[in-house]
PADO-469918 format. One line per field, with one value per residue (C-alpha): residue number from 1; residue in one letter; chain; y, z, x. Coordinates in nm, 4 decimals. Layout:
N
i = c(NUM, ...)
aa = c(a, ...)
ch = c(A, ...)
py = c(Y, ...)
pz = c(Z, ...)
px = c(X, ...)
//
This chain:
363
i = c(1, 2, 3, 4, 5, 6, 7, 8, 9, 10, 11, 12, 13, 14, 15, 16, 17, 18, 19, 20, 21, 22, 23, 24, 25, 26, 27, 28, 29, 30, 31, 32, 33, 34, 35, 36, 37, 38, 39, 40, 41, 42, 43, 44, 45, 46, 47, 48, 49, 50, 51, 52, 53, 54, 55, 56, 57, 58, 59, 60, 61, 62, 63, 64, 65, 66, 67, 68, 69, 70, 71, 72, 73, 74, 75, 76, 77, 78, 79, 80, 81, 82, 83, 84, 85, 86, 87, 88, 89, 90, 91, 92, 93, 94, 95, 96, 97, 98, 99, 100, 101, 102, 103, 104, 105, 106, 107, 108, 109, 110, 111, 112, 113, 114, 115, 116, 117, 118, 119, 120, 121, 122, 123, 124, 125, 126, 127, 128, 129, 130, 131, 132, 133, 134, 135, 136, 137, 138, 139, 140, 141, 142, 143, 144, 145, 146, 147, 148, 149, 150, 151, 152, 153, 154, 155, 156, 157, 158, 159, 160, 161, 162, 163, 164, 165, 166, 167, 168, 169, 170, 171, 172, 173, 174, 175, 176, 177, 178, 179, 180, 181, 182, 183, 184, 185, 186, 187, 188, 189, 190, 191, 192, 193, 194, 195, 196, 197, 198, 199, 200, 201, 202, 203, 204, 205, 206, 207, 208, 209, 210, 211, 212, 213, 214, 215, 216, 217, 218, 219, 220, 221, 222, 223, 224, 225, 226, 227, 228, 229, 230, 231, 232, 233, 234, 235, 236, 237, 238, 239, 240, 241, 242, 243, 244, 245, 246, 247, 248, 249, 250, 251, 252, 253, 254, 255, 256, 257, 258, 259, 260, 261, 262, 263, 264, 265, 266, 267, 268, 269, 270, 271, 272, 273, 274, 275, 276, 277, 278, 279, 280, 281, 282, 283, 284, 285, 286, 287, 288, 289, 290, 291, 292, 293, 294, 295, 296, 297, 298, 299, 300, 301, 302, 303, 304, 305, 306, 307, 308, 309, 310, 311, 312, 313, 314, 315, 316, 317, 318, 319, 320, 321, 322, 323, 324, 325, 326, 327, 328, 329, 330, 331, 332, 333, 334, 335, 336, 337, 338, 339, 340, 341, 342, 343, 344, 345, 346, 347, 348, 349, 350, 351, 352, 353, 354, 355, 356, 357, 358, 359, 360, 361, 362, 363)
aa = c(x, x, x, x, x, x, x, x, x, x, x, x, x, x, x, x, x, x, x, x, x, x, x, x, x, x, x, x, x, x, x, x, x, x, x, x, x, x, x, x, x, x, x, x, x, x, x, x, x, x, x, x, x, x, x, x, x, x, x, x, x, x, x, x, x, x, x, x, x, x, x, x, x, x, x, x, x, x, x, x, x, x, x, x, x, x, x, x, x, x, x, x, x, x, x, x, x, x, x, x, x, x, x, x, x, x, x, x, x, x, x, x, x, x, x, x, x, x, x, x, x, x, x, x, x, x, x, x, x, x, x, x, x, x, x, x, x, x, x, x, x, x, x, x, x, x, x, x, x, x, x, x, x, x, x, x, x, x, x, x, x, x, x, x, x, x, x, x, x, x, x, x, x, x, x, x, x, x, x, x, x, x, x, x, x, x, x, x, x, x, x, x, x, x, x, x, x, x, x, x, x, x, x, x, x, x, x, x, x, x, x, x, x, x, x, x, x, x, x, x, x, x, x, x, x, x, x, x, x, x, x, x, x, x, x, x, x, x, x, x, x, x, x, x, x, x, x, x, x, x, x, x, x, x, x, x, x, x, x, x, x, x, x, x, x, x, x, x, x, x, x, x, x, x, x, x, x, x, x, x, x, x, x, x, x, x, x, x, x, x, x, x, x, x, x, x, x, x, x, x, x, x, x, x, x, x, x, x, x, x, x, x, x, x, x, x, x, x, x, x, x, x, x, x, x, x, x, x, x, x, x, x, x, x, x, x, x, x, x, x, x, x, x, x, x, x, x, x, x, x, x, x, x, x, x, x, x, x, x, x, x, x, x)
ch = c(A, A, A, A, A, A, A, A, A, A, A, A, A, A, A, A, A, A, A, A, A, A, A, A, A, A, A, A, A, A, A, A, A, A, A, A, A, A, A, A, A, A, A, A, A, A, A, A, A, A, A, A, A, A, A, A, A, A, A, A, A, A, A, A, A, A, A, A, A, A, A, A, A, A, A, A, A, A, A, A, A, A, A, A, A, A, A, A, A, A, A, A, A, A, A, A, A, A, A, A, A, A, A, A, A, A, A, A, A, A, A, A, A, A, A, A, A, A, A, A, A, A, A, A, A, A, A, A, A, A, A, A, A, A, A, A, A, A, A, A, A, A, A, A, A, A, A, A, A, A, A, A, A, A, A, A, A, A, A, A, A, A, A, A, A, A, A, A, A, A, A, A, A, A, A, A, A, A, A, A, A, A, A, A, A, A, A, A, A, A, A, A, A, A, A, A, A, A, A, A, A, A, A, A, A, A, A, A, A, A, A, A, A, A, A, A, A, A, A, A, A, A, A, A, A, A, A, A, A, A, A, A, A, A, A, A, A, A, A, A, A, A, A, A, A, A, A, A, A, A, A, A, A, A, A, A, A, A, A, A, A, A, A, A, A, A, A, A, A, A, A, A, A, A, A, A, A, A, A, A, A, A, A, A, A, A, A, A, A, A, A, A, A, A, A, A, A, A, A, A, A, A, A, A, A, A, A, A, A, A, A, A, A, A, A, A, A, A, A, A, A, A, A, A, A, A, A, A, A, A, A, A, A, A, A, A, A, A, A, A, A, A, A, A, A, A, A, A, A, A, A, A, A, A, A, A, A, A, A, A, A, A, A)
py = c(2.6840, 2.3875, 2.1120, 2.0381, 1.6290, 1.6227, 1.6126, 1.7592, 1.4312, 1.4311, 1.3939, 1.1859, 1.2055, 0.8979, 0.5854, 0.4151, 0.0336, -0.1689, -0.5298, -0.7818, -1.1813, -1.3535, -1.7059, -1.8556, -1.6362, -1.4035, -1.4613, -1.2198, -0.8862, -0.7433, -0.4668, -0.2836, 0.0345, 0.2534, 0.5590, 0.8932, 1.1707, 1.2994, 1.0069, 0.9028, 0.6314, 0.5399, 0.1880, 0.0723, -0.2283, -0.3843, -0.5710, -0.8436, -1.1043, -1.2916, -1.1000, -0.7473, -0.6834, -0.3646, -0.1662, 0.1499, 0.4287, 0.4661, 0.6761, 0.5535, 0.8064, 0.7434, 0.5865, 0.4151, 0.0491, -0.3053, -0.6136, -0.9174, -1.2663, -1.5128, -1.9326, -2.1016, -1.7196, -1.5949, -1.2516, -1.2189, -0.9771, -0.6071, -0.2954, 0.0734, 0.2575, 0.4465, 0.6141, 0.6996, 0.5340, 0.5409, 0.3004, 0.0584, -0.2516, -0.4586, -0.6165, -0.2679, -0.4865, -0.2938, -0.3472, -0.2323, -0.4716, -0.2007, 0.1480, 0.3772, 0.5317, 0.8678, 0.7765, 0.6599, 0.2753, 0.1286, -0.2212, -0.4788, -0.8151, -1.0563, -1.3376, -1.6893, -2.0131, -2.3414, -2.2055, -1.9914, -2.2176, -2.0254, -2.1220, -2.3919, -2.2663, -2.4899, -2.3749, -2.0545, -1.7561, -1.6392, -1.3106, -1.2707, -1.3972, -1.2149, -1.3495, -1.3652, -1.0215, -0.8038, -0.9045, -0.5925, -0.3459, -0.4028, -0.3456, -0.0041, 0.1387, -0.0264, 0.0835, 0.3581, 0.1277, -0.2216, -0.2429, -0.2158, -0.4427, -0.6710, -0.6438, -0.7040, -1.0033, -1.2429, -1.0367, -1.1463, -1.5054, -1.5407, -1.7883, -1.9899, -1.9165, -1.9301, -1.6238, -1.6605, -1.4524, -1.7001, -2.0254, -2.0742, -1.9824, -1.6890, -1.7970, -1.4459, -1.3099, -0.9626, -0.6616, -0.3929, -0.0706, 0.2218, 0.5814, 0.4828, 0.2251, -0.0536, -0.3276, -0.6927, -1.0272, -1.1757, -1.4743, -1.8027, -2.0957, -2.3946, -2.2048, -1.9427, -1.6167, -1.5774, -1.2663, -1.2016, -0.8774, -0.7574, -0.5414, -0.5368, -0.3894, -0.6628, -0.9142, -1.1306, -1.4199, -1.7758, -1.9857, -1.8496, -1.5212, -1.7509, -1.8985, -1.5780, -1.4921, -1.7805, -1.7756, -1.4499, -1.6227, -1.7975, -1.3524, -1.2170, -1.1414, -0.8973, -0.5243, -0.2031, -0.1273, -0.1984, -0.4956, -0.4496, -0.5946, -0.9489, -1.0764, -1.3866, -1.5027, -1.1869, -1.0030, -0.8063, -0.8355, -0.5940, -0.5843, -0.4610, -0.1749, -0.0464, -0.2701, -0.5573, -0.5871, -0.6922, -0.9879, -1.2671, -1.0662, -1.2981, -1.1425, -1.3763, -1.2855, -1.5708, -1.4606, -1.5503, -1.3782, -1.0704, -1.0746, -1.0290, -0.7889, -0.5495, -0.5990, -0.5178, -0.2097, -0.0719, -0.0996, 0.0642, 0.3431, 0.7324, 0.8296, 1.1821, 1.3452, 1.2302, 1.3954, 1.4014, 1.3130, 1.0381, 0.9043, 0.9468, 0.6850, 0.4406, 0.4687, 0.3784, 0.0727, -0.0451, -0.0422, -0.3040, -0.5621, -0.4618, -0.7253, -0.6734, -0.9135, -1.1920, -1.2643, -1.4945, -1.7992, -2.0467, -2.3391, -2.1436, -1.8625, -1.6284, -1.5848, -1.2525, -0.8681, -0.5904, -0.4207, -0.1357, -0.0116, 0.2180, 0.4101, 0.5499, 0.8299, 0.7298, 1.0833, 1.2865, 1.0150, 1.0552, 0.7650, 0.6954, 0.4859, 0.4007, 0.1180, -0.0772, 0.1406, 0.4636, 0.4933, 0.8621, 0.8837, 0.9616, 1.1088, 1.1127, 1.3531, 1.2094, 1.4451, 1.7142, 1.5140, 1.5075, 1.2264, 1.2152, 1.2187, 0.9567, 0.7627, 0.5819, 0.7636, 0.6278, 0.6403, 0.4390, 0.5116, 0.6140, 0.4630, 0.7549, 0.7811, 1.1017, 1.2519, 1.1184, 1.3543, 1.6143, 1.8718, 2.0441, 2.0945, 2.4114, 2.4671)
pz = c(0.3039, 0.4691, 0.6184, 0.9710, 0.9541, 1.3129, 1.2897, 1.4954, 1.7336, 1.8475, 1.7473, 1.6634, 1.5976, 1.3566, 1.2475, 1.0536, 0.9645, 0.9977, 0.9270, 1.0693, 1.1282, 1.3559, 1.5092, 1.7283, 1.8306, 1.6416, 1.5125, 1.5759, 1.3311, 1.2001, 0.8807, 0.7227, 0.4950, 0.4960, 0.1973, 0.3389, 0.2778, -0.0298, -0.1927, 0.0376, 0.1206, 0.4974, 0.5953, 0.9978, 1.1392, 1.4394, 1.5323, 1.7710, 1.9341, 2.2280, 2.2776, 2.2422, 1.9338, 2.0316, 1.7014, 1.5248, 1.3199, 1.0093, 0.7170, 0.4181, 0.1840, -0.2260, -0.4092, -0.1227, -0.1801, -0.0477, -0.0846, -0.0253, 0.1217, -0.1172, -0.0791, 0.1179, 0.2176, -0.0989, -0.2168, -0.3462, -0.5307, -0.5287, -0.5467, -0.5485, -0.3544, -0.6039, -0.3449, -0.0097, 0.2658, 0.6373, 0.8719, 1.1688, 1.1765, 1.4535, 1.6327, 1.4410, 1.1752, 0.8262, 0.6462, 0.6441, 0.9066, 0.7680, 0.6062, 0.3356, 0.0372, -0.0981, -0.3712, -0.1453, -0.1584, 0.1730, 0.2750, 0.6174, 0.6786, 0.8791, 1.0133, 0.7943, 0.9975, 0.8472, 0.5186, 0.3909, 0.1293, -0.0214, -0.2869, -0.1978, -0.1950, -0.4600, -0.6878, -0.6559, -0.8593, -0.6312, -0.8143, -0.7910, -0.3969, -0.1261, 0.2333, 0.3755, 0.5962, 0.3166, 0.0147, 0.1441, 0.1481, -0.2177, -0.2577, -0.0700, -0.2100, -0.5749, -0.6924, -0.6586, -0.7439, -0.7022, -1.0631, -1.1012, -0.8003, -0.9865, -1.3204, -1.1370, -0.8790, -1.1209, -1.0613, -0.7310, -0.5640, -0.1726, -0.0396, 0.2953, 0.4982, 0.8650, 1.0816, 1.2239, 1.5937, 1.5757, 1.3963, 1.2432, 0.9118, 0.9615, 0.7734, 0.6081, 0.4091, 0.2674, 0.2242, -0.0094, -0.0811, -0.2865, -0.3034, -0.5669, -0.3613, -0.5227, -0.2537, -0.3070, -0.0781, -0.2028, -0.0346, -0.0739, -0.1862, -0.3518, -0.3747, -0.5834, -0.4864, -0.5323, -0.5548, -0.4920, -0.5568, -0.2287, -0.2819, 0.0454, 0.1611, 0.4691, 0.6330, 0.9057, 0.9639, 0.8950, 0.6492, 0.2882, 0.1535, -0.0349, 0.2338, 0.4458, 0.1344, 0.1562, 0.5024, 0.4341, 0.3380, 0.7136, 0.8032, 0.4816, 0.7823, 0.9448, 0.9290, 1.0867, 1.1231, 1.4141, 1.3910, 1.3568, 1.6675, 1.6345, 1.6254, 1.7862, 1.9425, 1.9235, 2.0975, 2.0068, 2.0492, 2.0932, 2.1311, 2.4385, 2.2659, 2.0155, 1.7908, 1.7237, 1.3328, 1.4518, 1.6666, 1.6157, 1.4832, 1.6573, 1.9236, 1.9547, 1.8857, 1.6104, 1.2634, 1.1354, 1.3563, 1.3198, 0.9359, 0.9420, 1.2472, 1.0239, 0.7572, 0.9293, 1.1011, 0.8231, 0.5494, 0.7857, 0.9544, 0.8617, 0.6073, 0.6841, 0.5165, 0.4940, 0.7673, 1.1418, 1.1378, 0.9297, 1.1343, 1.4454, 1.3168, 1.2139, 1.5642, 1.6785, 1.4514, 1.5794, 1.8806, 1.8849, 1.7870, 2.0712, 2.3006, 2.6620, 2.8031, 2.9255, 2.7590, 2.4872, 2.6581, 2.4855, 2.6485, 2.6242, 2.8076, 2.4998, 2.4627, 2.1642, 2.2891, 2.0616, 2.0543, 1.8251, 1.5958, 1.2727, 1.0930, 0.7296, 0.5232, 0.2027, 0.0369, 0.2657, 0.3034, 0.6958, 0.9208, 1.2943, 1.5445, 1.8944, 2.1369, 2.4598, 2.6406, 2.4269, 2.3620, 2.2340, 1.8640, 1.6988, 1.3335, 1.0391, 0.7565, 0.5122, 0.2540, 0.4894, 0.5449, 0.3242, 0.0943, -0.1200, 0.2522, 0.2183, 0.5424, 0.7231, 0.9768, 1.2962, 1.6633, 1.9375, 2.0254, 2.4081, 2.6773, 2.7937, 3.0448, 3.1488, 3.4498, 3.7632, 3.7516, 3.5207, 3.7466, 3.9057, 4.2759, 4.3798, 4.0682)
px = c(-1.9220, -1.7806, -2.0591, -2.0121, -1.9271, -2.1270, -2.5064, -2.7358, -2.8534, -2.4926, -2.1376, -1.9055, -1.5111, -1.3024, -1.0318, -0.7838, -0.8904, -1.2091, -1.3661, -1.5799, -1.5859, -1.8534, -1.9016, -2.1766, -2.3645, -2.4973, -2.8398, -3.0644, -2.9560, -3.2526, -3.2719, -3.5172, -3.5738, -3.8643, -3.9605, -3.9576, -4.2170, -4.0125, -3.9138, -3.5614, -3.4632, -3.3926, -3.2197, -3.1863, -2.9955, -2.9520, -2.6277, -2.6577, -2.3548, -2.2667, -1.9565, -1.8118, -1.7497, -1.5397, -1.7179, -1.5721, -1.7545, -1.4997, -1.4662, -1.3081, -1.2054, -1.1877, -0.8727, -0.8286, -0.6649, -0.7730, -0.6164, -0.8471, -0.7847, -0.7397, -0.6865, -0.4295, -0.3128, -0.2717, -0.3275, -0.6973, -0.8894, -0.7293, -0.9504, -0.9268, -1.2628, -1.3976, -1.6416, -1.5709, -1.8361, -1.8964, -2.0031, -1.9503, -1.6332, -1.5854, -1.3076, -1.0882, -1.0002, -1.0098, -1.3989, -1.7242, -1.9946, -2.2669, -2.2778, -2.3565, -2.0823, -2.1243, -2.4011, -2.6529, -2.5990, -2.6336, -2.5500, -2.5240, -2.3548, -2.6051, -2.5783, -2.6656, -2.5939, -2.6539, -2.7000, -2.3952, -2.2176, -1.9193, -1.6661, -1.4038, -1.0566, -1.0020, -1.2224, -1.1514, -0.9632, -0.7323, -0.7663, -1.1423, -1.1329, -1.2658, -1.3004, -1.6920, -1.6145, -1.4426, -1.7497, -1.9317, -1.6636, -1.6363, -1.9914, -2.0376, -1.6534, -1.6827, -2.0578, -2.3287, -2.6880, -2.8424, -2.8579, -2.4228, -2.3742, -2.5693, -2.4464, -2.0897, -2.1277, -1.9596, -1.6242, -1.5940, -1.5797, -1.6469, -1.4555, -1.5062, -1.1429, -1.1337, -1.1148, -0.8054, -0.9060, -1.2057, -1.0853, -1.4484, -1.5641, -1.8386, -2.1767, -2.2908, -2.5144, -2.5545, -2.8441, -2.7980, -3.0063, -2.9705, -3.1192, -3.3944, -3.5679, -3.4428, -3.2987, -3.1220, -3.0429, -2.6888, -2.6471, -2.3531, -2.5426, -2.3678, -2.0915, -2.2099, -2.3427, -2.7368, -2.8654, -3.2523, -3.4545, -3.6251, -3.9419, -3.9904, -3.6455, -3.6247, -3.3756, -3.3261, -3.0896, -3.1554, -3.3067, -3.2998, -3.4548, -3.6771, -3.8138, -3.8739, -4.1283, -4.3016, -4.3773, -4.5612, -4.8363, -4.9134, -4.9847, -5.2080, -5.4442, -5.2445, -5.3167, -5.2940, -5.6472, -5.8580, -6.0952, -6.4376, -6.6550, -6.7438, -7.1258, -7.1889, -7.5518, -7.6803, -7.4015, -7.1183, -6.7402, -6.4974, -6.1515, -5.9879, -5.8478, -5.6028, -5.4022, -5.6328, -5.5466, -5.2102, -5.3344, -5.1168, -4.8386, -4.5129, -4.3339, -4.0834, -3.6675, -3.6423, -3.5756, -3.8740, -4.0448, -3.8549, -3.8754, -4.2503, -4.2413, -4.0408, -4.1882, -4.5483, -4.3536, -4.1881, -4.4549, -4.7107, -4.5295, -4.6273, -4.3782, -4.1868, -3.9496, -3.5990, -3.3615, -3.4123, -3.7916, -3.7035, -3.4065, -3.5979, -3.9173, -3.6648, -3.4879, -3.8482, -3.9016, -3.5828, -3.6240, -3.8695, -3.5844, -3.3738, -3.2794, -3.1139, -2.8646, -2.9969, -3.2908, -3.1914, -2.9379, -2.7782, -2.5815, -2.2578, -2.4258, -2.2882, -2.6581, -2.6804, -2.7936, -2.8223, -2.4812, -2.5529, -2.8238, -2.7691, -2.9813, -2.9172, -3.0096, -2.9204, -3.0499, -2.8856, -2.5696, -2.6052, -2.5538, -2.6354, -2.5480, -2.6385, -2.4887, -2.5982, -2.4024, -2.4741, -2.8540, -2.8552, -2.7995, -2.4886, -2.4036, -2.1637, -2.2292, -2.0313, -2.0547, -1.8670, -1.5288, -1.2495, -1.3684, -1.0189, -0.8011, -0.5135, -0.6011, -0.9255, -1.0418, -1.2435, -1.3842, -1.4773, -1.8765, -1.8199, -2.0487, -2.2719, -2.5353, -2.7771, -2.7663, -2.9369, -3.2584, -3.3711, -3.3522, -3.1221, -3.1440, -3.3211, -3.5071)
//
């Protein structure tokens, strides 16, 4: 029997073409994965810019070919998708921002400013190049684990080329999960591409993965159990309610901040099993990173909001989306399209809002 491609927390319908460059702003993306009841794997992202980004959901079918930029204009590294992979573009340009392929390997560009380094056009192989926004389309079409992305990141050279819409060179860096747990940070320093093992299954933006670790050691206090009262003088001190093990947890939209936040969230959550519960607690941890217009401003005024958030089911290769204007869920089942189709498919995610009250008049 043929899968309906449309899951059950809405629909969606699809495109031809997809990719995605970035300039100031764009610092606040946050991602995370959390283990479901029965051993899945579930990934969430949330995509935040000072402008529209005028995002996509795609499909990209198998034996599908890409050509990538290479110096001075020059063809760059050519590729074949050897798996077929959904997920979110931007600007309808033709690569993946974030998604998942058909073997459960799930991946997101984030932002990196100040720190992405990439390989000079002139010390690049034109063959091997790849411009910052295509690397991950490679990733999620080319290989099914961590473990073969790593084996394979010395095939490929990221190179620092302008966007041409945006005449800047977008400062990335990349997450990547598979189906067994295992999760990796590749990110352009010195000009080569490091690639660090994540236990923890969480990004941010800005600095170094590196550094993100170490600063876990200013929260080793941190828990999700309630405090025990506090005796001083003879008398006891309670807390004003519910939560007090997270005291001191930062609130604040930095990235930073936001690393340890989902890291606190996503390591303490009640695990369920993969599918809809599953989808629906990771819409809830994400939603503490969304940010509404307006409350981040920047001297430009192209101060970043959350645009979209995704969510991932990389046993069940499902992928969700919701966007500022859009806040009910939305679903590809990948496995129930045509995953050897000749073209890209995609859609727009239309603006949607419920109805004024929830019930009708008379009733």
């Amino acid at each position: 029997m043929k899968r309906n491609p449309f899951l059950p927390i809405t629909v969606f319908s699809l495109l031809v073409a997809t990719v995605f460059f970035a300039v100031d702003p764009a610092l606040a993306c946050t991602s995370l994965t959390i283990k479901s009841a029965d051993g899945g794997v579930m990934y969430g992202r949330t995509m935040e810019f000072g402008f529209e980004l005028d995002s996509e959901a795609v499909v990209i079918p198998r034996n599908y070919a890409f050509k990538g930029t290479g110096p001075d204009g020059k063809p760059g590294k050519t590729w074949t998708s050897k798996y077929a992979a959904t997920g979110m573009n931007a600007f309808k340009l033709p690569v993946l921002v974030d998604g998942v392929n058909e073997k459960g390997l799930a991946g997101g560009i984030l932002y990196f400013p100040g720190y992405a380094d990439y390989t000079t056009a002139a010390d690049a192989d034109a063959g091997e190049s790849v411009a910052p926004w295509e690397f991950l389309t490679w990733v999620l079409t080319s290989f099914a684990s961590v473990d073969e992305v790593k084996a394979a990141i010395d095939q490929v050279e990221v190179i620092g080329l302008k966007m041409p819409q945006l005449g800047a060179v977008p400062p990335f860096h990349y997450t990547v999960h598979d189906e067994s747990g295992k999760s990796i940070v590749i990110e352009p320093i010195g000009g080569k591409l490091k690639v660090y093992d994540n236990p923890y299954g969480v990004m941010t933006n800005s600095p170094t993965f590196d550094w993100h670790l170490t600063n876990l050691s200013n929260y080793v206090k941190l828990t999700p159990e309630n405090v025990a009262p506090l005796k001083v003088g003879g008398q006891e001190i309670t807390s004003f309610g519910e939560g007090s093990g997270w005291l001191g947890i930062p609130g604040d939209p930095t990235p930073p901040s936001r690393f340890i936040r989902a890291l606190a969230f996503s390591m303490t959550s009640d695990p369920e099993p993969a599918g809809e519960k599953s989808v629906r607690l990771v819409e809830h941890i994400m939603n503490n990173f969304d940010i509404p217009k307006g409350t981040i401003r920047n001297d430009e005024k192209m101060a970043d909001y959350t645009q979209w958030t995704t969510v991932a089911d990389l046993k069940n290769r499902s992928y969700y989306v919701k966007t500022y204007e859009n806040q009910t869920l939305q679903g590809i089942d990948l496995m129930a399209f045509d995953l050897d189709a000749k073209e890209v498919v995609s859609t727009a995610v239309e603006p949607m809002i419920a109805p004024p009250a929830l019930f009708k008049s008379g009733s």
